[in-house]
C-alpha positions in Angstrom: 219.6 171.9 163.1 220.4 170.1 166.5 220.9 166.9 167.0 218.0 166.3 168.1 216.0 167.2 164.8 214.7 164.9 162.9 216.6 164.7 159.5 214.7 166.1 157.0 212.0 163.8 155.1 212.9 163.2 151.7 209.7 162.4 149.0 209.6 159.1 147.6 207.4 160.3 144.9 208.0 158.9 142.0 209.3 161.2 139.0 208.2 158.5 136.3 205.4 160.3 134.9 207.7 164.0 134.2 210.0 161.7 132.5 207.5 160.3 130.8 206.1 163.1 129.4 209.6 164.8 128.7 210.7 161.5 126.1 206.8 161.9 124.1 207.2 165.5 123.7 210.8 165.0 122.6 209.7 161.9 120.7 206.7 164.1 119.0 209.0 167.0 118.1 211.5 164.5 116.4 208.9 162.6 114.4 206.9 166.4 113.4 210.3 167.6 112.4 211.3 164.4 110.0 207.3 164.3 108.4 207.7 167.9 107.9 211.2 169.3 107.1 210.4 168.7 103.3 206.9 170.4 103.1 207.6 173.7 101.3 209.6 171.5 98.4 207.1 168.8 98.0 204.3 171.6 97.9 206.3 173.1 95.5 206.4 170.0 93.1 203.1 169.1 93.8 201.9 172.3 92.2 203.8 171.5 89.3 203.3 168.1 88.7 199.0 168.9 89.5 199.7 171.8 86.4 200.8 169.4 84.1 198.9 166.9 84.9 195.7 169.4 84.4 197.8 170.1 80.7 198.4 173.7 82.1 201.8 173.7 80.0 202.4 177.5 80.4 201.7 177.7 84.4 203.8 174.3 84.8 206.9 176.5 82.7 206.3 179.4 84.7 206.6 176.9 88.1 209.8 175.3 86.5 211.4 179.5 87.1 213.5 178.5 84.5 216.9 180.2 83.3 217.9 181.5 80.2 219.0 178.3 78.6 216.4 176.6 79.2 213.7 177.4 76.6 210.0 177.0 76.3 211.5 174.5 73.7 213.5 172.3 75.7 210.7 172.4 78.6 208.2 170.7 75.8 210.8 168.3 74.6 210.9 167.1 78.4 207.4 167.7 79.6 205.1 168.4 76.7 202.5 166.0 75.4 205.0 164.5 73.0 207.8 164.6 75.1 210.6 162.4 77.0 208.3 162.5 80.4 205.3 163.7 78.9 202.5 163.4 79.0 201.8 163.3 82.4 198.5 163.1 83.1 198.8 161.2 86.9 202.2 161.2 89.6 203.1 160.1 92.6 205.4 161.8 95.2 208.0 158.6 95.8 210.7 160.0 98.5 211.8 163.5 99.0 215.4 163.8 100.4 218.0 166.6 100.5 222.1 165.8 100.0 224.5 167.2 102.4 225.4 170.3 101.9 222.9 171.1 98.9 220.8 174.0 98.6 217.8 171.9 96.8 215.6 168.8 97.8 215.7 166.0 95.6 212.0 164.8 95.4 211.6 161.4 93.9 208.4 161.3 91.2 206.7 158.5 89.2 204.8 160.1 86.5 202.3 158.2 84.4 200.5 159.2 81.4 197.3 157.5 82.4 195.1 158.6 84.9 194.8 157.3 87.7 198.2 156.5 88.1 198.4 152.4 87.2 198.5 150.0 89.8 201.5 147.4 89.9 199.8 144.5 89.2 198.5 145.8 85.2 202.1 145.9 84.2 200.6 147.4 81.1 200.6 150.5 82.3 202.6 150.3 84.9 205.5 149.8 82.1 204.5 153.2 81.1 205.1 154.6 84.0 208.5 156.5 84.7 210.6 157.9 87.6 212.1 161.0 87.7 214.0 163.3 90.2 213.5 166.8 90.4 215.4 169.0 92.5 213.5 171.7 94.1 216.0 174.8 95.4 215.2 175.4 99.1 215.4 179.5 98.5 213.1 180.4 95.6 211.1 176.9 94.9 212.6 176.5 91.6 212.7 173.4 89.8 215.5 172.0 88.1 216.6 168.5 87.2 219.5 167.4 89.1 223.7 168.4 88.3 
């Protein structure tokens, strides 16, 4: 270059639409991974919850992977037609959430034993209606009810 030359020409292009498009795709990752970080679990309790709601008691225990202590017994006396949650004949996922540092999502149910589940204004039913949290572990989709 001599001094002479011209300096060189710099663009005045603008760079606004590769930014823009740089923020969405980082905006649409964020939002996929926050709508979809829980799927597996939810999946998981959905299957369970649609078992017992269908009154598939033995494929709803067999879901539950439970351990030794916790008997075909026990899992009547909390889901079974006459028991403490039971029977559940319509839910509703509420919230699923995982604690820090846990190894399980907590997903947030309201089970009903009326089908469809009970709107909010026949408080009726909606009385009947109870919310439970079941913890789903993140490695073999076991359910368990929270320590």
């Amino acid at each position: 270059m001599t001094l002479l030359d011209p300096p060189p020409v710099t663009s005045h292009k603008s760079r606004a639409i590769p930014f823009t498009i740089a923020a969405v795709t980082i905006a649409a990752i964020v939002v996929l991974y926050f709508v979809f970080r829980y799927y597996p679990e939810k999946k998981a309790a959905e299957r369970f919850f649609n078992a017992l709601a269908a009154d598939n008691i033995d494929q709803a225990y067999e879901l539950w992977k439970p351990g030794p202590s916790y008997t075909k017994k026990d899992f009547l006396a909390d889901w079974g037609p006459e028991g403490y949650y039971g029977p559940v004949k319509s839910y509703e996922i509420l919230k699923t959430s995982s604690p820090h540092g846990a190894n399980a999502v907590d997903v947030r149910v309201a089970v009903s034993p009326f089908s469809p589940m009970p709107d909010a204004s026949d408080p009726e039913k909606s009385r009947k209606t109870k919310v439970v949290s079941v913890w789903v572990i993140t490695s073999d989709k076991s359910l368990s009810f929270p320590p």
